[in-house]
Each structure stands twice: as C-alpha cells, then as structure tokens.
One Martini backbone bead per residue (centre of mass of N, CA, C, O) as a GRO file, in nm:
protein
  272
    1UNK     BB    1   5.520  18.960  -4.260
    2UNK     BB    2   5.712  19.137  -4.429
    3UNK     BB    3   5.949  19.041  -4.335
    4UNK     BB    4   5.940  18.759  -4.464
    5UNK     BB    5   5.878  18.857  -4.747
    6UNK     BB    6   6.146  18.972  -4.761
    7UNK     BB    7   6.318  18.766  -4.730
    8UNK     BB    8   6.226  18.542  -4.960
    9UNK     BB    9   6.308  18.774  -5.164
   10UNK     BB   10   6.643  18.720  -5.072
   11UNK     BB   11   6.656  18.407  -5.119
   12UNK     BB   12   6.585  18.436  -5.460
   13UNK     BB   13   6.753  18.620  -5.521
   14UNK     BB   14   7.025  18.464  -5.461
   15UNK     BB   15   6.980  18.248  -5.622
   16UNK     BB   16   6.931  18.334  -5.900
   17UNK     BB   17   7.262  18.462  -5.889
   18UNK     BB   18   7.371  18.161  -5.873
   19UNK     BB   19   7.228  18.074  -6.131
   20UNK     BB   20   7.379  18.257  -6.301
   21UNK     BB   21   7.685  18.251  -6.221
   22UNK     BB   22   7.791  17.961  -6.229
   23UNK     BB   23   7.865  17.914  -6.549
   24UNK     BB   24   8.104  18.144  -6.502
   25UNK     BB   25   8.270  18.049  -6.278
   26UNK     BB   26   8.316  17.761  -6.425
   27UNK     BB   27   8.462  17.858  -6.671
   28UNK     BB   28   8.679  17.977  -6.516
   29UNK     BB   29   8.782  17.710  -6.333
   30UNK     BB   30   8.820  17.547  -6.608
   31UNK     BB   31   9.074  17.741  -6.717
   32UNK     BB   32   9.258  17.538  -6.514
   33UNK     BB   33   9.248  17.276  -6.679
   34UNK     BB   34   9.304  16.975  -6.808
   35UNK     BB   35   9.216  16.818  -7.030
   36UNK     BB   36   9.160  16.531  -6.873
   37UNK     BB   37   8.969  16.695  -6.678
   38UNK     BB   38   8.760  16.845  -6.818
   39UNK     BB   39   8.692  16.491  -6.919
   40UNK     BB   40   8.596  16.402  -6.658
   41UNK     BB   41   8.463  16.075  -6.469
   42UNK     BB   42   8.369  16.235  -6.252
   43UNK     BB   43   8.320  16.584  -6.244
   44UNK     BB   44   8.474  16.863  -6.137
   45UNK     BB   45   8.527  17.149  -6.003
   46UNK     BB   46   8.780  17.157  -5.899
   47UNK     BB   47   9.098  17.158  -5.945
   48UNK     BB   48   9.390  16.923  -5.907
   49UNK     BB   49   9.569  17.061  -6.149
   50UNK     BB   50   9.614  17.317  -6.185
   51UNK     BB   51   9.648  17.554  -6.481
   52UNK     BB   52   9.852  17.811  -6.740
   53UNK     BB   53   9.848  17.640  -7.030
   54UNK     BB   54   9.587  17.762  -7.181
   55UNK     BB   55   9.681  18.074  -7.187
   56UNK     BB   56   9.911  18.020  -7.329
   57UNK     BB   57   9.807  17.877  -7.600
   58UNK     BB   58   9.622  18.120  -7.666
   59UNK     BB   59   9.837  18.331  -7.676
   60UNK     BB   60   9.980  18.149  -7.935
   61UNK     BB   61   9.725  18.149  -8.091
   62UNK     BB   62   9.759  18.362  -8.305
   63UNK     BB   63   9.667  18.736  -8.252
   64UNK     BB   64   9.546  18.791  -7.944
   65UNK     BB   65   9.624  19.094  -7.958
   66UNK     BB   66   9.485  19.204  -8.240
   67UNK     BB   67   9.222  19.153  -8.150
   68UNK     BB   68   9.178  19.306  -7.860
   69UNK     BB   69   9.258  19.555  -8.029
   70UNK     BB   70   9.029  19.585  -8.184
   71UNK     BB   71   8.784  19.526  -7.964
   72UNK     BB   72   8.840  19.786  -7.834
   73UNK     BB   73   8.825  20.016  -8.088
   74UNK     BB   74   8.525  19.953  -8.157
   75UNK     BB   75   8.393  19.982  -7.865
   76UNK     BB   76   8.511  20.282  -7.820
   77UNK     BB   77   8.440  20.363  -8.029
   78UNK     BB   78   8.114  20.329  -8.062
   79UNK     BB   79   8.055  20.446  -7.762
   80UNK     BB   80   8.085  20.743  -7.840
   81UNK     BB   81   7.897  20.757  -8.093
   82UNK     BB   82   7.664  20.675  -7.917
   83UNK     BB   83   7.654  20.921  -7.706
   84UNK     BB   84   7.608  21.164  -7.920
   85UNK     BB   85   7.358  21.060  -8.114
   86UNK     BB   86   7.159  20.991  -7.840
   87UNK     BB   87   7.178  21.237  -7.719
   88UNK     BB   88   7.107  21.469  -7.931
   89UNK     BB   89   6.816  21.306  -7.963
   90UNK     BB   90   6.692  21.312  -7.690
   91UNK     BB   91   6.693  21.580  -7.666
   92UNK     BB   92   6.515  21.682  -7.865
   93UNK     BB   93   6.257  21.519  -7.805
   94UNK     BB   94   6.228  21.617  -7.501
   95UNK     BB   95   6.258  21.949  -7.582
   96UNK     BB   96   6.126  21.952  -7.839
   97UNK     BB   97   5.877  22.080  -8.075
   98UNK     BB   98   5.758  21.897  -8.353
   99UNK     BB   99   5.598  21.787  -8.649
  100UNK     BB  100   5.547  21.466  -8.545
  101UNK     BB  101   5.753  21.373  -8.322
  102UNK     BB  102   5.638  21.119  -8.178
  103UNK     BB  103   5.624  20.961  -8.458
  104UNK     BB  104   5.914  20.944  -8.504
  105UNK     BB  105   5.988  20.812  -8.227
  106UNK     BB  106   5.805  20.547  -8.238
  107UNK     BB  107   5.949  20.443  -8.502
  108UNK     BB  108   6.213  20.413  -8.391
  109UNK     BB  109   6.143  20.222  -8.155
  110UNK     BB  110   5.990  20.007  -8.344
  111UNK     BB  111   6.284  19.875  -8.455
  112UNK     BB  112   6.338  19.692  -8.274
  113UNK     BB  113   6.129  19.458  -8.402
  114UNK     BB  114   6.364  19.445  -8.613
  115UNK     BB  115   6.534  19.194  -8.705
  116UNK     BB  116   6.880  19.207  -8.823
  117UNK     BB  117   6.837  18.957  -9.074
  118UNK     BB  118   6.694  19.143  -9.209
  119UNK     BB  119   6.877  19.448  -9.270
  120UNK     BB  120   7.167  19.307  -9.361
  121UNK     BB  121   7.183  19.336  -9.643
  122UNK     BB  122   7.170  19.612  -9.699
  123UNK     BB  123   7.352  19.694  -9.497
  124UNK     BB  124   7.597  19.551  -9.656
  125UNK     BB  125   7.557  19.699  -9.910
  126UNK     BB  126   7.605  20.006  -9.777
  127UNK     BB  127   7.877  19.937  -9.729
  128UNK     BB  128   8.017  19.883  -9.995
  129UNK     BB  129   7.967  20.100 -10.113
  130UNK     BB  130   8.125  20.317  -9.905
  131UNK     BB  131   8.396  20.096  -9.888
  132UNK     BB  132   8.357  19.923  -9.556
  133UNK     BB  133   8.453  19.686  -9.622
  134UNK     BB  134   8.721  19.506  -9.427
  135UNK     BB  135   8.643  19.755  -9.191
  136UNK     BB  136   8.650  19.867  -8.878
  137UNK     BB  137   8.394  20.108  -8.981
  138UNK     BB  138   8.193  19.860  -9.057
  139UNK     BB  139   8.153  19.833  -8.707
  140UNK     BB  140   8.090  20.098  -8.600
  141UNK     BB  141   7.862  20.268  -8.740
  142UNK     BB  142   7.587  20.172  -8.768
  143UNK     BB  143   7.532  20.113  -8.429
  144UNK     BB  144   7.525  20.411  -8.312
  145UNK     BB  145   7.210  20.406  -8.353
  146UNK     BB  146   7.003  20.339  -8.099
  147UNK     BB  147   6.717  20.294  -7.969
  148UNK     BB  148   6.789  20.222  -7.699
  149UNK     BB  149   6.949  20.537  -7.678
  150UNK     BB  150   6.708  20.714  -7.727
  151UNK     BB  151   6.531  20.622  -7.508
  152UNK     BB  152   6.704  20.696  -7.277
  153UNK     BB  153   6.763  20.945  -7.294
  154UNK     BB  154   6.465  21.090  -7.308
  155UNK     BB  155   6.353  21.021  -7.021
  156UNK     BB  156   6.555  21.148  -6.878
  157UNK     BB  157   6.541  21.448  -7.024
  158UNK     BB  158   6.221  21.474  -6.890
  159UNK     BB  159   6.361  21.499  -6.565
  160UNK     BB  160   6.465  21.773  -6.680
  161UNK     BB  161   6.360  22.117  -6.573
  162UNK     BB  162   6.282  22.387  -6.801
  163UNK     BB  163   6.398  22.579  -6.638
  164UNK     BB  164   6.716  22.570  -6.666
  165UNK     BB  165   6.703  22.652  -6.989
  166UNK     BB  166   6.566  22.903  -6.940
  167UNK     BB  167   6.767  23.046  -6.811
  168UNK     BB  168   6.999  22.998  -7.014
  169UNK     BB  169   6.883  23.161  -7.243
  170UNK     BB  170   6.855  23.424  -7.121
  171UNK     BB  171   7.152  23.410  -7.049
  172UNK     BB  172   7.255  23.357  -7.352
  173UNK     BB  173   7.253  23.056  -7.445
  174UNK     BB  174   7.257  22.853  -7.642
  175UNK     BB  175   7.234  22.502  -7.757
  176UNK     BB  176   7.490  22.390  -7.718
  177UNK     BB  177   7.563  22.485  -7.439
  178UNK     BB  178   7.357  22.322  -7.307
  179UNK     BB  179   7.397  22.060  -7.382
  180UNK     BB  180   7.739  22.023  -7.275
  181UNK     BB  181   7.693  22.177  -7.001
  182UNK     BB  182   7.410  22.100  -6.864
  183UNK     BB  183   7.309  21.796  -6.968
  184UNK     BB  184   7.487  21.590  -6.956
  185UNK     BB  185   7.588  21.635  -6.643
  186UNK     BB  186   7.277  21.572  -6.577
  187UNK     BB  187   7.322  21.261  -6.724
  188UNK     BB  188   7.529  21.068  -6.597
  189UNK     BB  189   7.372  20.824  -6.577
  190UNK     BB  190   7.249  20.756  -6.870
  191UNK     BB  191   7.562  20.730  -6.990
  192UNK     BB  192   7.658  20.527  -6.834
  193UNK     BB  193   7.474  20.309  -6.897
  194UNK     BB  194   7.529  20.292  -7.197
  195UNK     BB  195   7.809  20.255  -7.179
  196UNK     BB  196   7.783  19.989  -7.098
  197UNK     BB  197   7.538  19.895  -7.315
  198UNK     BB  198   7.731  19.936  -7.576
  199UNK     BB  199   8.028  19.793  -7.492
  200UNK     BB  200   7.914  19.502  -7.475
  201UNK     BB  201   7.803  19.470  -7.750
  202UNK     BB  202   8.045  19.552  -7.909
  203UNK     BB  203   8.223  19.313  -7.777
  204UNK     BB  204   8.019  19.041  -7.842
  205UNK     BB  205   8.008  19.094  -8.102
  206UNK     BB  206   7.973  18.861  -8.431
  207UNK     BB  207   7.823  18.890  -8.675
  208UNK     BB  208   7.861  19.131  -8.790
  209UNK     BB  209   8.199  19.087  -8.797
  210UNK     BB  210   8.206  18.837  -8.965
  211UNK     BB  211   8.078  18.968  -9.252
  212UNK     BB  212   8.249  19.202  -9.319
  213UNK     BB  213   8.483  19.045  -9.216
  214UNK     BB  214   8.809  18.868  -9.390
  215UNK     BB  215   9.054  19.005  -9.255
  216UNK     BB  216   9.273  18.856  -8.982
  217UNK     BB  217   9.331  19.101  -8.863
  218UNK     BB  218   9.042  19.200  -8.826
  219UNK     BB  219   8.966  19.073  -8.572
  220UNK     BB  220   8.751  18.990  -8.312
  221UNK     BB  221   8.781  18.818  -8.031
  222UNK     BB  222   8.456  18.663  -8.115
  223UNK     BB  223   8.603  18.565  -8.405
  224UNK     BB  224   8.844  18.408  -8.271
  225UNK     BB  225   8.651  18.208  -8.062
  226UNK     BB  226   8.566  18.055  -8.321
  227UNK     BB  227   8.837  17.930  -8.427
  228UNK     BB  228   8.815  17.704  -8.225
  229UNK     BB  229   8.568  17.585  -8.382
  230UNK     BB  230   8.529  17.328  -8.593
  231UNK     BB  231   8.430  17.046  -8.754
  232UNK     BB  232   8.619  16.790  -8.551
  233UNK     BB  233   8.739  17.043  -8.344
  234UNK     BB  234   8.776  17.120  -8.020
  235UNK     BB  235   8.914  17.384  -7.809
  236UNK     BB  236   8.853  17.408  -7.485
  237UNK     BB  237   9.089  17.535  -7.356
  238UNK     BB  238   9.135  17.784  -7.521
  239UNK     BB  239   8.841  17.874  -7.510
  240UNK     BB  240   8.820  17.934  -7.218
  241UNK     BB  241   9.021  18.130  -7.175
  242UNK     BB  242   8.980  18.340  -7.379
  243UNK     BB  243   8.666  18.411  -7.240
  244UNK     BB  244   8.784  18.506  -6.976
  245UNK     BB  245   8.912  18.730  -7.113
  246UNK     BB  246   8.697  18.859  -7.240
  247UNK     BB  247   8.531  18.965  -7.005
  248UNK     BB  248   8.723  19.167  -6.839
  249UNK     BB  249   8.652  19.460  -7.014
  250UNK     BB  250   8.340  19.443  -6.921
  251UNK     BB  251   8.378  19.427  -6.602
  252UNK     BB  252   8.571  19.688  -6.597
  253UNK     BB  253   8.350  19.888  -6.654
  254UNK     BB  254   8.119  19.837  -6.491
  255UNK     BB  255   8.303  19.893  -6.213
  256UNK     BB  256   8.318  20.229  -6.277
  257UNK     BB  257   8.001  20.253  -6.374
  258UNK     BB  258   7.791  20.162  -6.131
  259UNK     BB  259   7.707  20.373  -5.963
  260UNK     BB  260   7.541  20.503  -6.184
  261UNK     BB  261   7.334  20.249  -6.327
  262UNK     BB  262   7.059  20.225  -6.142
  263UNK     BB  263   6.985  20.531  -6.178
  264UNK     BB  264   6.944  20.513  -6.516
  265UNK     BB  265   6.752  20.290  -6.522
  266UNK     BB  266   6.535  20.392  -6.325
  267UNK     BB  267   6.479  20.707  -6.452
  268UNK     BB  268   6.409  20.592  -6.755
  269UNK     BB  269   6.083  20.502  -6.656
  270UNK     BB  270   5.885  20.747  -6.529
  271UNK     BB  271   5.847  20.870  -6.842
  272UNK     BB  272   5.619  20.951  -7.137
   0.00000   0.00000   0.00000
C-alpha cells in the first residue's frame, strides 16, 4: 500500500513540475518563433522555421549590454550585502539573549506582512533625501537588510551547538573571529539558499528600480523589457527573446549553488 501511494505521490509531483514548467519551455521555444508562426492559428508548439533573429533584434535594440550589466551589478552587491547584514543580525538573534530579544525578532519578522507599497512613499523620500535617487545604490540598499534573510539566518544559528563558541571563546578567540571563521563556514548552506532568493530578487525586481531610476543608461534589465510594450504595440519577438536571455544569470547561480540549497531550506525550519 506504501509503495502505490509513493508512486501517486511521484507521479502527482512529476505533473504538478510539467504544469509549472511547460509556460517557461514554451517561452523559451517560442523566442526562435518568427513573427507570422508567434499568431499563426492553430499555434504551433516547436516552430517550423526556427530562427535567431529575435535575439538579434532584441540586442540591437536599445542598450541591452547596459542593461544586463546594471542588473548583474545591483544583483550582486545587494547579495552580498544581504548575506552580510542577515548573517550578522541572525548570529545576534541566534546566540546572544539580551532584554527584548524575542520582541525585537518578531516584531522584525512581522514587517514581512507590510507590503512594498505601504513604505514606498517613505522610503522614496528617504532614497532622495540621501542623495541616492537615479542612483544605482538606490536600488542596492534598501532591501539589503529583508526579514526573511534574518529568519533564515536566525533558524539555521539555533542549530549549531554553543558548545563550540564557548570553546572558541575559552581559547581566547574574539566574537568577530568565532562569527567569520566558525559560524559562517557553518552556516554555508542557509548562506547558498539566501544567496540564491537573494540574486533572484534582486535581479527580477521591476517596481522598484522603475521609481528610483529616471536615466535610460541606468535602466535594469526588468526595466529595460517593459520598454518593449507600448500603448499600442508590444514587440512580442524581441520581448521573448530577451525575458529568455534574462532567466540565464538566475539559472546560473542556481545550478552553482543548488548543492547545498536544500539542506539550507530544510534545516532552517527546524527550530523555533
């Protein structure tokens, strides 16, 4: 009985991974469509005659190296400085009690439930206050610091023993050295998942660098593929091809950083 309803279960889950993947497939094969196959009726699945002059087009048009590398750049220094801040902030929650503590966390984590568009105004003012509009470090730093970065952090911290800090402590070691050399190398799997739903974010993020951003040259490449519909006309070839060229840089941390994502998603769960 076991065994069927394991096989049910795996053959629910195979369904369930083709229903999400199959629109992103499609995208994909649809992106070497030529315009007349895109709306031809009845729509075709593979096309008749592929071609690669979507691609072309879509990098021919507008500044689309510019783009890509706006979006790599806000990417990565914002993932970096999320893995610092969360980690940071995790280890305190984790390890350290001080008067407040809890109230502190949750109130933190409750902020998950205030959506972007209540504090937008706000922190608008406060980006142009600082200097930091039409700024690419108006769109870094904001949300470096994101509770759900600090929940993760905090979950995986609670399940490395304190015997091996106060250990390092007896042997006279710092709290910045016990955090750098100890905790972190610990902690690398809840740091892979961060860094991928991190780089993920960061990179399909739209609303926000829409705000910010005013100068075409510092456009990001979420920004760069709505200039592709009009009032009266979208460009749905080139607007393909480059949604495709876009998923590749979040494909890619994945698959580096896949190993360990898992492990870190599974164990920060574990303890309350």
């Amino acid at each position: 009985m076991n065994r069927w309803v394991s096989r049910v279960l795996q053959a629910a889950g195979l369904v369930l991974a083709v229903i999400f993947v199959l629109p992103v497939i499609w995208v994909v094969i649809s992106s070497f469509k030529p315009g007349t196959e895109l709306f031809a009726w009845p729509p075709t699945f593979w096309p008749k005659s592929a071609t690669v002059s979507n691609y072309i087009d879509a990098l021919n048009k507008g500044n689309f190296e510019r783009y890509f590398l706006n979006s790599l750049y806000v990417s990565t220094l914002s993932t970096i400085l999320t893995l610092v801040i969360n980690s940071m902030a995790g280890y305190a929650f984790a390890k350290f009690s001080f008067k407040g503590d809890r109230l502190i966390f949750y109130t933190f984590i409750a902020t998950l439930m205030v959506p972007l568009q209540v504090i937008m105004v706000p922190i608008f003012l406060v980006i142009r206050r600082l200097g930091l509009y039409n700024s690419l470090w108006g769109i870094i730093i904001p949300p470096a610091a994101t509770p759900t970065g600090v929940f993760l952090m905090r979950q995986y911290m609670i399940t490395i023993p304190d015997e091996i800090i106060e250990s390092a402590r007896i042997d006279g070691a710092s709290e910045w050295r016990i955090f750098w050399l100890i905790m972190l190398p610990l902690a690398k799997p809840v740091l892979t998942a961060l860094t991928i739903f991190s780089f993920m974010w960061r990179w399909n993020d739209f609303l926000w660098p829409f705000i910010v951003i005013s100068n075409e040259q510092k456009y990001t490449i979420q920004v760069a593929i709505a200039n592709f519909v009009g009032q009266f006309y979208v460009d749905w070839n080139s607007l393909l091809a480059m949604s495709v060229l876009a998923m590749i840089p979040v494909l890619i941390i994945f698959l580096i950083f896949q190993r360990h994502f898992m492990k870190g998603i599974a164990i920060t769960g574990l303890k309350m």
